[in-house]
VOVOVO-821494 format. One record per atom (N, C-alpha, C): residue number from 1; residue in one letter; atom name; x, y, z. Coordinates in nm, 4 decimals. Layout:
<nodes>
+-----+------+------+----------+----------+----------+
: seq : type : atom :        X :        Y :        Z :
+-----+------+------+----------+----------+----------+
: NUM :    A :   CA :        X :        Y :        Z :
...
+-----+------+------+----------+----------+----------+
</nodes>
This chain:
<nodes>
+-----+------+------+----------+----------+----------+
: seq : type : atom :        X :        Y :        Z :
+-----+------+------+----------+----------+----------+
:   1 :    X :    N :  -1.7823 :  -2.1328 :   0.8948 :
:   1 :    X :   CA :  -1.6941 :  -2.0353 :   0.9562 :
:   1 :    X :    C :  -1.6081 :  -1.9724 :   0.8478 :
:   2 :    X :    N :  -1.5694 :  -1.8419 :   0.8503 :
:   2 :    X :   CA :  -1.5290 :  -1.7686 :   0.7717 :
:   2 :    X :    C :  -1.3815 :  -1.7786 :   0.8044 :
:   3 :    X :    N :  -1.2822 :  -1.7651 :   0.6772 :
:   3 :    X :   CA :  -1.1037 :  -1.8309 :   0.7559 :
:   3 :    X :    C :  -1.0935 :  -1.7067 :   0.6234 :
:   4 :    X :    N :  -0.9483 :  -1.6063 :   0.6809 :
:   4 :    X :   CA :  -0.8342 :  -1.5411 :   0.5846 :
:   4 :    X :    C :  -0.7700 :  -1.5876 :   0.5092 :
:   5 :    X :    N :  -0.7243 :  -1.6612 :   0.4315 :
:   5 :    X :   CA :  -0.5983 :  -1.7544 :   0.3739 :
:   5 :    X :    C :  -0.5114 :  -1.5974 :   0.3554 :
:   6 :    X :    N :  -0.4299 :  -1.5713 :   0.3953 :
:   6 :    X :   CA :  -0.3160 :  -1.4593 :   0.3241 :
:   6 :    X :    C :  -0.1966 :  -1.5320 :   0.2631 :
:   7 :    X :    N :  -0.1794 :  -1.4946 :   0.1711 :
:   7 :    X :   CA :  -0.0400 :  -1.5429 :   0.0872 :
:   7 :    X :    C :   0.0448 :  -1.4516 :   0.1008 :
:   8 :    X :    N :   0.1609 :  -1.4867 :   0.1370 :
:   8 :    X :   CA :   0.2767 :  -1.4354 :   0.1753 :
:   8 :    X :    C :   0.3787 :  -1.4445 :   0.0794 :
:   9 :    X :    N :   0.4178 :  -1.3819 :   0.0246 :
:   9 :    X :   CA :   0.5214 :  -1.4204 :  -0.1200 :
:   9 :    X :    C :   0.6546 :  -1.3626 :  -0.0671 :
:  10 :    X :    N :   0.7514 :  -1.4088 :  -0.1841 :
:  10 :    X :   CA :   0.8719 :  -1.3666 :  -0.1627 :
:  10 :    X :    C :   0.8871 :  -1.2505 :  -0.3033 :
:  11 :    X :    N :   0.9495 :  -1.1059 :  -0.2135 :
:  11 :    X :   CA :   0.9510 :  -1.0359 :  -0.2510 :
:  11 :    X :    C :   1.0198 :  -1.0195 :  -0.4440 :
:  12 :    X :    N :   1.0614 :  -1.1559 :  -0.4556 :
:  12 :    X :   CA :   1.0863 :  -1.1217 :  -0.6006 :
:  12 :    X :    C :   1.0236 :  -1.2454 :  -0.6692 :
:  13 :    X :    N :   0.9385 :  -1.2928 :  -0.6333 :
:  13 :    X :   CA :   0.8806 :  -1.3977 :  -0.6621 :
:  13 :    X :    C :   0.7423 :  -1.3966 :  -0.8250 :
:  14 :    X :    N :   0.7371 :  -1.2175 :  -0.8201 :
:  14 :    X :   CA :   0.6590 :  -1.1469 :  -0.9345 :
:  14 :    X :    C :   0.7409 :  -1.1393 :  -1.0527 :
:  15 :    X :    N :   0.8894 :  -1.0861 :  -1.0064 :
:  15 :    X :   CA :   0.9520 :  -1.1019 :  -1.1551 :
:  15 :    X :    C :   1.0191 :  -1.2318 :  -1.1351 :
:  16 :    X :    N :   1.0412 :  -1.3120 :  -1.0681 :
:  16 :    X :   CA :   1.1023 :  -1.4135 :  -1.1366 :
:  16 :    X :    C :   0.9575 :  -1.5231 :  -1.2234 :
:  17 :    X :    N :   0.8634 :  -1.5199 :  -1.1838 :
:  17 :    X :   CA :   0.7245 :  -1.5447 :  -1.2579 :
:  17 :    X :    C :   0.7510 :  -1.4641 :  -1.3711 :
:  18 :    X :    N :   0.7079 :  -1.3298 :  -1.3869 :
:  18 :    X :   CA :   0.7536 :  -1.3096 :  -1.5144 :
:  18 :    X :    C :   0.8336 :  -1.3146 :  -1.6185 :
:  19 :    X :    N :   0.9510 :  -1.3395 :  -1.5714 :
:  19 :    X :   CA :   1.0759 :  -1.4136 :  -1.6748 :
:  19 :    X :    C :   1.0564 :  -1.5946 :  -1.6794 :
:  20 :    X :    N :   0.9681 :  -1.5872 :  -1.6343 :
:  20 :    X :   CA :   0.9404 :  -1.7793 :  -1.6949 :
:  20 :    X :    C :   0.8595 :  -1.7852 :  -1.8053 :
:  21 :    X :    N :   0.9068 :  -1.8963 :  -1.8816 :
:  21 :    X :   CA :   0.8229 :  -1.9072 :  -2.0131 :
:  21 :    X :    C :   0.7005 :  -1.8866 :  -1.9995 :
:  22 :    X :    N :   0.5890 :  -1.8315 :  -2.1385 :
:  22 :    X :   CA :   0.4579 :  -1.8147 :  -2.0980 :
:  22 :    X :    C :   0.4034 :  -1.9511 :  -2.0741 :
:  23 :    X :    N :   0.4285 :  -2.0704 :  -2.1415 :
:  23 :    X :   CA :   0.3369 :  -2.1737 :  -2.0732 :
:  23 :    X :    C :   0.3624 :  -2.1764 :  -1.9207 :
:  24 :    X :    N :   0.4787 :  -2.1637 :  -1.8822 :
:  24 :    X :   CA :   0.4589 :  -2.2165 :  -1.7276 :
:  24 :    X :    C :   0.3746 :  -2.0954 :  -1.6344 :
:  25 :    X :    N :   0.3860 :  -1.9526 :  -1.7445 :
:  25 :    X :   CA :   0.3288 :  -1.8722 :  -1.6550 :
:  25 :    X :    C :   0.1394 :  -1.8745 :  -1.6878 :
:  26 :    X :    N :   0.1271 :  -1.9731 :  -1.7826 :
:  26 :    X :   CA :  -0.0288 :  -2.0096 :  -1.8220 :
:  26 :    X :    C :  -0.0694 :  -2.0926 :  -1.7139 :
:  27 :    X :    N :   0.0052 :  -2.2085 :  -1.7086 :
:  27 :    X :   CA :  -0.0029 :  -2.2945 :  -1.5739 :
:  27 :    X :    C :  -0.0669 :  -2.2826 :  -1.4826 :
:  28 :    X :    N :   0.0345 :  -2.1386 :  -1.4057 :
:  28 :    X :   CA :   0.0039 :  -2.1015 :  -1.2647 :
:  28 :    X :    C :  -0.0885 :  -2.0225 :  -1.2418 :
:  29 :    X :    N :  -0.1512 :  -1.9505 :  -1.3806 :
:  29 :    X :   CA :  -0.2789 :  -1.8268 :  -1.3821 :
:  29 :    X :    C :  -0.3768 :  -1.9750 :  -1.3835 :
:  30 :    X :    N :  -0.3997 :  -2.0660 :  -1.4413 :
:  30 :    X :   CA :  -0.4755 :  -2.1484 :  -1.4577 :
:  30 :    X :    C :  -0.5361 :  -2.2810 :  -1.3362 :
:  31 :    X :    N :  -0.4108 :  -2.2663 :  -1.2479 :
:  31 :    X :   CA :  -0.4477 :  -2.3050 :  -1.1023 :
:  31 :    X :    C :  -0.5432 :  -2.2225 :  -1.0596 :
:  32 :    X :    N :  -0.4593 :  -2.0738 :  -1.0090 :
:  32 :    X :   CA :  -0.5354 :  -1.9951 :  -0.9492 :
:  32 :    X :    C :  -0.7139 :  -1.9643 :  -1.0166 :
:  33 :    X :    N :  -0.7455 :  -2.0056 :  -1.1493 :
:  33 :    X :   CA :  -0.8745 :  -2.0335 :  -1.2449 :
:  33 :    X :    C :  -0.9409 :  -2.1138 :  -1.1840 :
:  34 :    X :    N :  -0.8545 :  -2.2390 :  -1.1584 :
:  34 :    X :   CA :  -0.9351 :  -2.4175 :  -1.1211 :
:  34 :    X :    C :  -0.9799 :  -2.3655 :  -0.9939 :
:  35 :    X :    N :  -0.8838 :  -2.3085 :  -0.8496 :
:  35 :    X :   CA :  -0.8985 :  -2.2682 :  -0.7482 :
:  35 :    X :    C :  -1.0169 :  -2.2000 :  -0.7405 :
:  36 :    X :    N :  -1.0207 :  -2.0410 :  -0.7800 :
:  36 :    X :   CA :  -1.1377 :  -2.0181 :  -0.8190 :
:  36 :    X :    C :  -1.2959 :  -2.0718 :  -0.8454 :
:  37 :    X :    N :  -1.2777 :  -2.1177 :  -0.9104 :
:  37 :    X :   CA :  -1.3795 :  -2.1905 :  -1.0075 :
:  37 :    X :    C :  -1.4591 :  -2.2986 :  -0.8889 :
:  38 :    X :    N :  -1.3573 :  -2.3938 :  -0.8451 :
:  38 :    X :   CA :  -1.4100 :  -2.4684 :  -0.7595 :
:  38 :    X :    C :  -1.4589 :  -2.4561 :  -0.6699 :
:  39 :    X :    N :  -1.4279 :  -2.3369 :  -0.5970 :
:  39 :    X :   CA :  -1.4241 :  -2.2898 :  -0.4604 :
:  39 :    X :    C :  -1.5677 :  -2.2266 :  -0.4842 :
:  40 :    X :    N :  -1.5877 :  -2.1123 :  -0.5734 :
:  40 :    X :   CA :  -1.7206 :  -2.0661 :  -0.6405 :
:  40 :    X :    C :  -1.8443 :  -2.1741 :  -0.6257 :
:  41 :    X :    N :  -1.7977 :  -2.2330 :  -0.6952 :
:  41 :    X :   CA :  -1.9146 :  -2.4293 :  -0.7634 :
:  41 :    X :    C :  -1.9505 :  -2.4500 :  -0.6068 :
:  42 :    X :    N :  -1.8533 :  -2.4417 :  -0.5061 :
:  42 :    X :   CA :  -1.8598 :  -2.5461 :  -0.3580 :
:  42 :    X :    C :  -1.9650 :  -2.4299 :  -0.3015 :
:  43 :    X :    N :  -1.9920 :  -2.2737 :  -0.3309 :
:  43 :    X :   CA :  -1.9870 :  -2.1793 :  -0.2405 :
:  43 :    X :    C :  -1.9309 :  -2.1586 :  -0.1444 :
:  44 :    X :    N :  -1.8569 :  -2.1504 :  -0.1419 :
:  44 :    X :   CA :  -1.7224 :  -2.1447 :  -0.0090 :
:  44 :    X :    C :  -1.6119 :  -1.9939 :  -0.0714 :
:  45 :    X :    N :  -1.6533 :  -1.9646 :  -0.1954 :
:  45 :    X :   CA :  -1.5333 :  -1.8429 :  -0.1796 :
:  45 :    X :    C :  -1.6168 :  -1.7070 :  -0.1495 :
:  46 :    X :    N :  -1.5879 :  -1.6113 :  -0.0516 :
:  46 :    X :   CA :  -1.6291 :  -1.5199 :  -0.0445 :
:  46 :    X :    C :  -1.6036 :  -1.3807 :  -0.1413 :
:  47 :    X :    N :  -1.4550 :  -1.3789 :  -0.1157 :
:  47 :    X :   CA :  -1.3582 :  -1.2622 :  -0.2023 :
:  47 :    X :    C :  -1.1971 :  -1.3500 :  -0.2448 :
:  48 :    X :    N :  -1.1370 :  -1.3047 :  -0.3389 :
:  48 :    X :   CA :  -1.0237 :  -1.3360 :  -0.3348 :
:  48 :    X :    C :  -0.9554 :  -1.1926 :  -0.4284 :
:  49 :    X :    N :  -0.8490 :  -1.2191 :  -0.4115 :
:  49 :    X :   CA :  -0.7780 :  -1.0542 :  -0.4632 :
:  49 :    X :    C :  -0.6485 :  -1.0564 :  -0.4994 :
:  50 :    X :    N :  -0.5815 :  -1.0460 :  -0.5904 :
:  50 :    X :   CA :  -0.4028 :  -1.0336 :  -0.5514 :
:  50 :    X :    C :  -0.3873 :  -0.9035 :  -0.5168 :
:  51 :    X :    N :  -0.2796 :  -0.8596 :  -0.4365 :
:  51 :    X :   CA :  -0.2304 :  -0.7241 :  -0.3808 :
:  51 :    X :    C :  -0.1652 :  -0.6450 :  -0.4877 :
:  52 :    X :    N :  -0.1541 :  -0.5209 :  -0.5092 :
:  52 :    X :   CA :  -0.0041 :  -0.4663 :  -0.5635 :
:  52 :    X :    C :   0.0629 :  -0.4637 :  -0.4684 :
:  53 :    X :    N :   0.1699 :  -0.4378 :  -0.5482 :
:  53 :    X :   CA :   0.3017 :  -0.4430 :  -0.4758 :
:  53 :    X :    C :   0.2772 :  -0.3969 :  -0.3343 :
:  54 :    X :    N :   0.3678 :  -0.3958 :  -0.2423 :
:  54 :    X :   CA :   0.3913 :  -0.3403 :  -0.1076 :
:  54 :    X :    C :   0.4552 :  -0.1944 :  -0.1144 :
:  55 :    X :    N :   0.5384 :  -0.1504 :  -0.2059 :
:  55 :    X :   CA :   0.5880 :  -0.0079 :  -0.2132 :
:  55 :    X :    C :   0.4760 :   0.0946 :  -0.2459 :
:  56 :    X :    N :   0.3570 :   0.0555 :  -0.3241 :
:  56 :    X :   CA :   0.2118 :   0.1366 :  -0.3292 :
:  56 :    X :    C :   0.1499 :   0.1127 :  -0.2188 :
:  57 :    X :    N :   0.1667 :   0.0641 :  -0.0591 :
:  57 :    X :   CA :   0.0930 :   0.0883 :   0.0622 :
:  57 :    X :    C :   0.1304 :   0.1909 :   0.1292 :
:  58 :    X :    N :   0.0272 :   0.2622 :   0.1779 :
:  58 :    X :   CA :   0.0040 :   0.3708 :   0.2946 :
:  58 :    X :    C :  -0.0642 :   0.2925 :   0.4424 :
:  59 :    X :    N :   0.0234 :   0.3360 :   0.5424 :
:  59 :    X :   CA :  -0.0048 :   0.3375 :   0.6673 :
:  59 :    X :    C :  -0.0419 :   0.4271 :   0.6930 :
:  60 :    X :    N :  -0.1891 :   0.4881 :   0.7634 :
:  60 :    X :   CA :  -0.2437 :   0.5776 :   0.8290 :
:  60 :    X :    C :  -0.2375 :   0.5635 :   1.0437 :
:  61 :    X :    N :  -0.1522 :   0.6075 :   1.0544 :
:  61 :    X :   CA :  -0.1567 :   0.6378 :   1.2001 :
:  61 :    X :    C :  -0.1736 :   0.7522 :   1.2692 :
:  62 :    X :    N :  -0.1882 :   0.7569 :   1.4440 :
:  62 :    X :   CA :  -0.2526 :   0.8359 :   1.4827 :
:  62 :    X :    C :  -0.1113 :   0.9160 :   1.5888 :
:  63 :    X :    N :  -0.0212 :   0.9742 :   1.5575 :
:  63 :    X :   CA :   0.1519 :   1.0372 :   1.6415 :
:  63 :    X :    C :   0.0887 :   1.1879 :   1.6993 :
:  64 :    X :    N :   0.0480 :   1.1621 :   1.8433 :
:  64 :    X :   CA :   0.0571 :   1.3092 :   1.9030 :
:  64 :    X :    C :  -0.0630 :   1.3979 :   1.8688 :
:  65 :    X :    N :  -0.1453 :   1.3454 :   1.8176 :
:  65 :    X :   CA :  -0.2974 :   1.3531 :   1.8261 :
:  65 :    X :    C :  -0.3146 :   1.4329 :   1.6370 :
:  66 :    X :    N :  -0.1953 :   1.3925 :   1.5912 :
:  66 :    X :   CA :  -0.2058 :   1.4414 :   1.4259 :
:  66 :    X :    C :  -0.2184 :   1.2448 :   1.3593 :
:  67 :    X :    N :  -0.2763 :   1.2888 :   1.2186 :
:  67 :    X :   CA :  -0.2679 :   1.1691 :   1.1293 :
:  67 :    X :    C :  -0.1018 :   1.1828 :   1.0821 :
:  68 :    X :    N :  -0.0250 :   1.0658 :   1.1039 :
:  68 :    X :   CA :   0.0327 :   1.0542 :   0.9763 :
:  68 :    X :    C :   0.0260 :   0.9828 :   0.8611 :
:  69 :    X :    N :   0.0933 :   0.9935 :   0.7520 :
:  69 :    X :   CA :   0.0803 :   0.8859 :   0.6808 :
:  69 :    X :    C :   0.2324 :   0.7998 :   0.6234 :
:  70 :    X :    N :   0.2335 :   0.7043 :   0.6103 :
:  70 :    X :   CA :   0.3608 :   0.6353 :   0.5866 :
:  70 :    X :    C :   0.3726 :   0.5673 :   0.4569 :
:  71 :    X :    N :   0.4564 :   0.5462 :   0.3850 :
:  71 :    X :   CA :   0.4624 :   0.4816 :   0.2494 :
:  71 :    X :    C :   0.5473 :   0.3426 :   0.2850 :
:  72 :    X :    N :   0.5072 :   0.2452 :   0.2360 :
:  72 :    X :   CA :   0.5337 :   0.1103 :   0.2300 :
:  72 :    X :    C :   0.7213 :   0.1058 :   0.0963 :
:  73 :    X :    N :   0.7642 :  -0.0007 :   0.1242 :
:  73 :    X :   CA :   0.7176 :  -0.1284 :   0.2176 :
:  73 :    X :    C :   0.7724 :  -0.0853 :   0.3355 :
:  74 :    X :    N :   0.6941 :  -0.1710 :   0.4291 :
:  74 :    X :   CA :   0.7134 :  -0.1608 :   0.5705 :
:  74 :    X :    C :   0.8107 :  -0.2838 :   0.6456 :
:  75 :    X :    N :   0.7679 :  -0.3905 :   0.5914 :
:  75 :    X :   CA :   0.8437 :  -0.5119 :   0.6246 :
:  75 :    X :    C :   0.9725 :  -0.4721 :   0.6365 :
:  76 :    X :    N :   1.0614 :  -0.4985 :   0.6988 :
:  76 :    X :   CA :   1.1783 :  -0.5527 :   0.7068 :
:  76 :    X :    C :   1.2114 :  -0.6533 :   0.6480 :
:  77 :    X :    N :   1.1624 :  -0.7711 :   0.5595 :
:  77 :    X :   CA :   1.1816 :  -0.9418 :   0.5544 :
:  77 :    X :    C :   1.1944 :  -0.9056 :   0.4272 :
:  78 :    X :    N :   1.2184 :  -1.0773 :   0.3288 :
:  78 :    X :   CA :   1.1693 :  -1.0806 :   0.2257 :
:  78 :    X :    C :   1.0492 :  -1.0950 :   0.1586 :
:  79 :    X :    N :   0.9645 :  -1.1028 :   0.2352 :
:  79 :    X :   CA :   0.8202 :  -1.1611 :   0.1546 :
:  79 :    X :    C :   0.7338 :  -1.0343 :   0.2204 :
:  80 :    X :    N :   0.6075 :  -1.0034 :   0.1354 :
:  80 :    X :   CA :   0.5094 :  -0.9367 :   0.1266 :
:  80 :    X :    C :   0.3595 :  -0.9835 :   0.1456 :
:  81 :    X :    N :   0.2966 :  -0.9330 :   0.1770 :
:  81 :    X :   CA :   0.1198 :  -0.9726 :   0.1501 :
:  81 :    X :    C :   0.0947 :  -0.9587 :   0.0003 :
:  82 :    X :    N :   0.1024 :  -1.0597 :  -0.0516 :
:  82 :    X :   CA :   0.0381 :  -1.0850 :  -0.1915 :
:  82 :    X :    C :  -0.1091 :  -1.0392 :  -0.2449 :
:  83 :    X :    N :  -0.1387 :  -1.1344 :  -0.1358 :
:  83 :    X :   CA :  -0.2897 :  -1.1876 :  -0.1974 :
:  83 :    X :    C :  -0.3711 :  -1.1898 :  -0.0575 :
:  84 :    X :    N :  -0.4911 :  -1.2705 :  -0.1259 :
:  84 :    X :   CA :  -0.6020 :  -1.3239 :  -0.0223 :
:  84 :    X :    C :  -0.7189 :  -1.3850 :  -0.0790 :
:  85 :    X :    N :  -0.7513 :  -1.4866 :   0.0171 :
:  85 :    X :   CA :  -0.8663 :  -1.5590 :  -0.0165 :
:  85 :    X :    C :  -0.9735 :  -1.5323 :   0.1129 :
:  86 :    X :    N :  -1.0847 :  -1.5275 :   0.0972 :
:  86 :    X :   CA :  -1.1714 :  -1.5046 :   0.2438 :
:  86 :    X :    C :  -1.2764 :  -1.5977 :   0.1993 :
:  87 :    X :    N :  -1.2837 :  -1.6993 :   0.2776 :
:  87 :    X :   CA :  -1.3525 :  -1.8493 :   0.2485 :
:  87 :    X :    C :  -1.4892 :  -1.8678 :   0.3421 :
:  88 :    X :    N :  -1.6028 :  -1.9368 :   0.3681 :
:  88 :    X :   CA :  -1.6879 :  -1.9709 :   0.4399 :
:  88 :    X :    C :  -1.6816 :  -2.0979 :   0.4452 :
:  89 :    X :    N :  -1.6281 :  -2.2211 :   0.4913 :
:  89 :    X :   CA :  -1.5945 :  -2.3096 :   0.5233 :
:  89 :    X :    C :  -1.6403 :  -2.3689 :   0.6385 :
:  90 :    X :    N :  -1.6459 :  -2.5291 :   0.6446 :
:  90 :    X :   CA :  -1.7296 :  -2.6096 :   0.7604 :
:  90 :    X :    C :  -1.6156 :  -2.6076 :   0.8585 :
:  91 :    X :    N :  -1.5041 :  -2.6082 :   0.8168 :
:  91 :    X :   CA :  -1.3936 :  -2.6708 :   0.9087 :
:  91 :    X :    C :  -1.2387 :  -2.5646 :   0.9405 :
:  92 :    X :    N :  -1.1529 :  -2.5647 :   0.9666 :
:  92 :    X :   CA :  -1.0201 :  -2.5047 :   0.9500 :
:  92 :    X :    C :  -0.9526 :  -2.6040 :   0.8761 :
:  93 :    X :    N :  -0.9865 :  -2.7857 :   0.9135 :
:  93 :    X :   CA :  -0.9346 :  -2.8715 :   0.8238 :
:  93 :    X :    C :  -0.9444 :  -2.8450 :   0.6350 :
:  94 :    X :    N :  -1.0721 :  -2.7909 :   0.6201 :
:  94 :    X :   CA :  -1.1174 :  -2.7286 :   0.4950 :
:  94 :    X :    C :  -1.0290 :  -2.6143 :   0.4293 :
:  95 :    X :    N :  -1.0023 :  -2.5215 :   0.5447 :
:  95 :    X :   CA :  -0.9657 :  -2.4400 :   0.4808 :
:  95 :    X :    C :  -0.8008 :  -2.4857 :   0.4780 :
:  96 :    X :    N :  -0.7333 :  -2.5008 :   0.5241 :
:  96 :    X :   CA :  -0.6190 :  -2.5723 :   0.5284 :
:  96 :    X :    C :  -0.5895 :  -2.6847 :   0.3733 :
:  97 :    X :    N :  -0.6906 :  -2.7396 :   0.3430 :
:  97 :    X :   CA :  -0.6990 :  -2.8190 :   0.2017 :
:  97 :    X :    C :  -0.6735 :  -2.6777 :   0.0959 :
:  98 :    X :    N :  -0.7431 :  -2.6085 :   0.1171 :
:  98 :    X :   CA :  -0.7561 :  -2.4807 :   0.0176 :
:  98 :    X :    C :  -0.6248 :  -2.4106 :   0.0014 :
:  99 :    X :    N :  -0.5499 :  -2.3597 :   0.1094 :
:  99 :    X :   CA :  -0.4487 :  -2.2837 :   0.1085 :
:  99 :    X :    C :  -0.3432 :  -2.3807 :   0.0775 :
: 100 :    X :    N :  -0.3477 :  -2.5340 :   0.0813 :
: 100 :    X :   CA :  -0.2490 :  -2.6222 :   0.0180 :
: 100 :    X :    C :  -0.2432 :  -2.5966 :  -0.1468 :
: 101 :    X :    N :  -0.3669 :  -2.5945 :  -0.2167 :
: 101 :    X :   CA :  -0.4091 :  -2.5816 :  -0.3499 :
: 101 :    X :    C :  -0.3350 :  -2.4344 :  -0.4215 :
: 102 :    X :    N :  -0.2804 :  -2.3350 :  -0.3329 :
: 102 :    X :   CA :  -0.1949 :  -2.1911 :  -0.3499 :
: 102 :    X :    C :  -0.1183 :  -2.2223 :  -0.4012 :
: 103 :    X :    N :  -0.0888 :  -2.1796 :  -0.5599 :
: 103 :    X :   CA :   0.0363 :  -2.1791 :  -0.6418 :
: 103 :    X :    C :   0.1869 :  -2.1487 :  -0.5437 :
: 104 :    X :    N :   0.1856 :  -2.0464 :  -0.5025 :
: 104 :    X :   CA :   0.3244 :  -2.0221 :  -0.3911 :
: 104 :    X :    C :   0.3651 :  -2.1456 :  -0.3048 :
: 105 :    X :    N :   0.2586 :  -2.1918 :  -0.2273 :
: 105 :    X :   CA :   0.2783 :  -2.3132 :  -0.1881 :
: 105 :    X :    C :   0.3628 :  -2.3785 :  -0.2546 :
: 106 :    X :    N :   0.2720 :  -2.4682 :  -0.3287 :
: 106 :    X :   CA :   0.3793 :  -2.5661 :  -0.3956 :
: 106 :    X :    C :   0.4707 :  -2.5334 :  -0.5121 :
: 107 :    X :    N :   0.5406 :  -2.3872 :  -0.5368 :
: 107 :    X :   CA :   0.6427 :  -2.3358 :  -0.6228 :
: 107 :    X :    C :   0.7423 :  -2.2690 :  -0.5058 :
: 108 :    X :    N :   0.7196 :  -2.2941 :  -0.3784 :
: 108 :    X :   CA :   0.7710 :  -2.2650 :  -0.2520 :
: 108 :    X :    C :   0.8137 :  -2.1190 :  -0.2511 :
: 109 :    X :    N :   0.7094 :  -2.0448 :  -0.3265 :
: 109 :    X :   CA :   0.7763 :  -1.8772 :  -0.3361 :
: 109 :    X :    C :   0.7261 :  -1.8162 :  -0.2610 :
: 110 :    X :    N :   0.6425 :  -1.8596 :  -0.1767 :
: 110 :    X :   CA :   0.5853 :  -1.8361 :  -0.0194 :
: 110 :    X :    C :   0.5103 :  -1.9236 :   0.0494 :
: 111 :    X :    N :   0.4501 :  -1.8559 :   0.1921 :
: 111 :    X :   CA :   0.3743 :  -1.9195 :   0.2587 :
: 111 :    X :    C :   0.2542 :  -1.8703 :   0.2734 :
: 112 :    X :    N :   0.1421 :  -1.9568 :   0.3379 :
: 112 :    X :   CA :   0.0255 :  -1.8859 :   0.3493 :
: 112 :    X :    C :  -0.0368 :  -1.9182 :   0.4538 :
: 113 :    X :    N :  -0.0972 :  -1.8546 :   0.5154 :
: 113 :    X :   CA :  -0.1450 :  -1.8137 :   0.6945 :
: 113 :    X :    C :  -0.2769 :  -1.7797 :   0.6626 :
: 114 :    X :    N :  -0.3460 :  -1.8518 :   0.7379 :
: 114 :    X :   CA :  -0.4706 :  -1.8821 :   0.8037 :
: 114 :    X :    C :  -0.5328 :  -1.8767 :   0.9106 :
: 115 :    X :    N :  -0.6250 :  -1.7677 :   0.8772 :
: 115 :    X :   CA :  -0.6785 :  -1.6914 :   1.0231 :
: 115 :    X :    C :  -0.8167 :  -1.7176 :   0.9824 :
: 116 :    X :    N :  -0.8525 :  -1.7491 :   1.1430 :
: 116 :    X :   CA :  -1.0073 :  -1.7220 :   1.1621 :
: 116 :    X :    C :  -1.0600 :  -1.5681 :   1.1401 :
: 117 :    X :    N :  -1.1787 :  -1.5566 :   1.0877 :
: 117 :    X :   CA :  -1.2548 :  -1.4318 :   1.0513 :
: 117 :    X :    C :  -1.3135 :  -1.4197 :   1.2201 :
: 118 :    X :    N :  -1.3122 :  -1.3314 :   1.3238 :
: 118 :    X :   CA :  -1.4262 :  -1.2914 :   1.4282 :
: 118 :    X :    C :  -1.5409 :  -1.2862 :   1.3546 :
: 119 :    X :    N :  -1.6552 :  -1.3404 :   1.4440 :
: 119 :    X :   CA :  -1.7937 :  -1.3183 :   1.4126 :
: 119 :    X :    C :  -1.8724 :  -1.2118 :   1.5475 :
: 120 :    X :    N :  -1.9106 :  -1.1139 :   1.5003 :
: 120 :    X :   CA :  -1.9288 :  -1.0056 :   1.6293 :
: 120 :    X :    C :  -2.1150 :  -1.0561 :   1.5831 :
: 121 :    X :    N :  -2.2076 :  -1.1168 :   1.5093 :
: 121 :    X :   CA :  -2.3135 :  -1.1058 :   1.5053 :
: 121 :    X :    C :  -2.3873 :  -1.2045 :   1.6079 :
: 122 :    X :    N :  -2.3023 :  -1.2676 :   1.7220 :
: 122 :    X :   CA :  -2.3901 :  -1.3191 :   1.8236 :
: 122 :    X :    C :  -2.3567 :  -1.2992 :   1.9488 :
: 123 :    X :    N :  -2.3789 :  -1.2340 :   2.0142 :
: 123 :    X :   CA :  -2.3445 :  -1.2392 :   2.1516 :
: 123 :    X :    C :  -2.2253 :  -1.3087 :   2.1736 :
: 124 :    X :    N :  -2.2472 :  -1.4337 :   2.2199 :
: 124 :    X :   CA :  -2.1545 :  -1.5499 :   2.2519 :
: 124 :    X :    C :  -2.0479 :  -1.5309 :   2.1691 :
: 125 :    X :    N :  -2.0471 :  -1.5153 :   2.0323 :
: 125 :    X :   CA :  -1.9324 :  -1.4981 :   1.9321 :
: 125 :    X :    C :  -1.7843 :  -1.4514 :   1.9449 :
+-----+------+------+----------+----------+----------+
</nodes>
């Protein structure tokens, strides 16, 4: 079964990473490597991606039968859509191991949410 992992960061969570020494910022590129890497080896990673920022998003909507378009950020909060992982996995328990392994996680500079992928290729689905 196919699961979203989205990483949710805190909106200053990019520069305060960048004002940390380069080893610690070798570290955390080097998780996200092992992560990678492993996930690849298992076949279980589909895509993974970091976001830019949220102030480079466009909303395309549909107001009064015209397109508009909207410039980000949109949130109200502190945290943003970072990233993403899109996994093929036996379990949600699985994927749940995976999104524990998220640098943000355990540097608590966000959270990360886990969604099932819909499968529209069977009937029943």
């Amino acid at each position: 079964m196919k699961y979203l992992i989205l990483i949710h960061q805190n909106r200053a969570a990019r520069a305060e990473f960048a004002a940390m020494p380069q080893e610690v910022q070798a570290a955390g590129l080097q998780a996200y490597v092992e992560l990678n890497s492993d996930l690849a080896a298992a076949g279980e990673l589909v895509s993974a991606e970091a976001l830019a920022d949220d102030s480079t998003s466009t909303v395309v909507s549909l107001r009064s039968g015209a397109l508009v378009t909207s410039d980000g950020p949109f949130a109200e909060s502190k945290e943003m859509l970072a990233g993403y992982y899109l996994v093929d996995v036996t379990s949600r328990e699985r994927a749940v191991e995976i999104a524990a392994r998220i640098p943000e996680v355990a540097a608590g500079a966000g959270d990360v949410e886990i969604r099932p992928v819909m499968d529209y290729s069977t009937p029943d689905a």
